[in-house]
Steps between C-alpha positions, in 0.01 A plus 500: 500500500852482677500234783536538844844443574676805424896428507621906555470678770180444608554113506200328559319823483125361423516163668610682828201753454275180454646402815541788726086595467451125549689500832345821609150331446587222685656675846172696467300164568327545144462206310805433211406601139579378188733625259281717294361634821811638666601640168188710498561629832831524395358745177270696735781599703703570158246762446453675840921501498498666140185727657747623758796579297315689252353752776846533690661597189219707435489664815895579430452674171645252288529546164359332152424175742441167272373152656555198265328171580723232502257229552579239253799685328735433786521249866692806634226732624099533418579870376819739485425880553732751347492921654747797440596779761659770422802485691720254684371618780133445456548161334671367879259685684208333273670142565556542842140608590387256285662216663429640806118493406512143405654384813264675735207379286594180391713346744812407253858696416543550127846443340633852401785562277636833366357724820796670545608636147121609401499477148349138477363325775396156507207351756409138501228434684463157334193534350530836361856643381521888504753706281518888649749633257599912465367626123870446347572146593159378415525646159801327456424148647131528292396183733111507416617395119589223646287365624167712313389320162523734196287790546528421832205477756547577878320699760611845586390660769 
């Protein structure tokens, strides 16, 4: 397993997770947890973030939609989700609701790169990393081979 410390851009991605739910517990008056404990909370909220993204993209019609866990493999994110639209059009609109979504439910601003060309947009919202690409640039990038073992197995939805 990779450590905590993560030196790109992320920085110290996991340890500030660790962190962040720890403070939140704390200026809720709820008693401090260990380290295995705030990572679990940590997980379950992982999960219900993932949850979400899958049924906005869903909900948007996208396309061939792949979720890879990362748990393990990588101190980047817990998973990475990869979608298609069919147009550069779509693939911003799919973003930008999607971002919008996770604000309103979630309380947080995701990093968003490539909105504005809409033929491969990038959303970190640290613990899940989503690729929305248009058909053509996917093919070409190929970025579940990546990071798929041989004979690849991830969860489409």
């Amino acid at each position: 397993m990779l450590p905590l410390y993560y030196p790109g851009a992320g920085g110290l991605r996991r340890a500030a997770k660790e962190d962040n739910v720890l403070s939140l517990h704390t200026q809720a008056g709820l008693p401090a947890e260990d380290g295995a404990s705030v990572m679990a909370h940590s997980q379950s909220i992982s999960d219900k973030l993932l949850e979400r993204i899958l049924s906005s993209l869903s909900d948007d019609k996208a396309e061939d939609v792949v979720q890879i866990n990362l748990q393990g493999k990588s101190s980047v994110a817990d998973y990475m989700v990869i979608a298609s639209g069919r147009s550069t059009r779509q693939v911003s609109a799919m973003a930008e609701k999607l971002t919008d979504r996770i604000k309103q439910e979630f309380g947080f601003t995701s990093k968003v790169e490539g909105k504005d060309a809409g033929d491969w947009v990038l959303i970190d919202t640290g613990d899940v990393i989503v690729h929305i690409f248009r058909p053509e640039v996917r093919e070409f990038y190929q970025l579940e081979k990546m990071w798929l073992p041989q004979g690849g197995s991830a969860s489409a939805n």
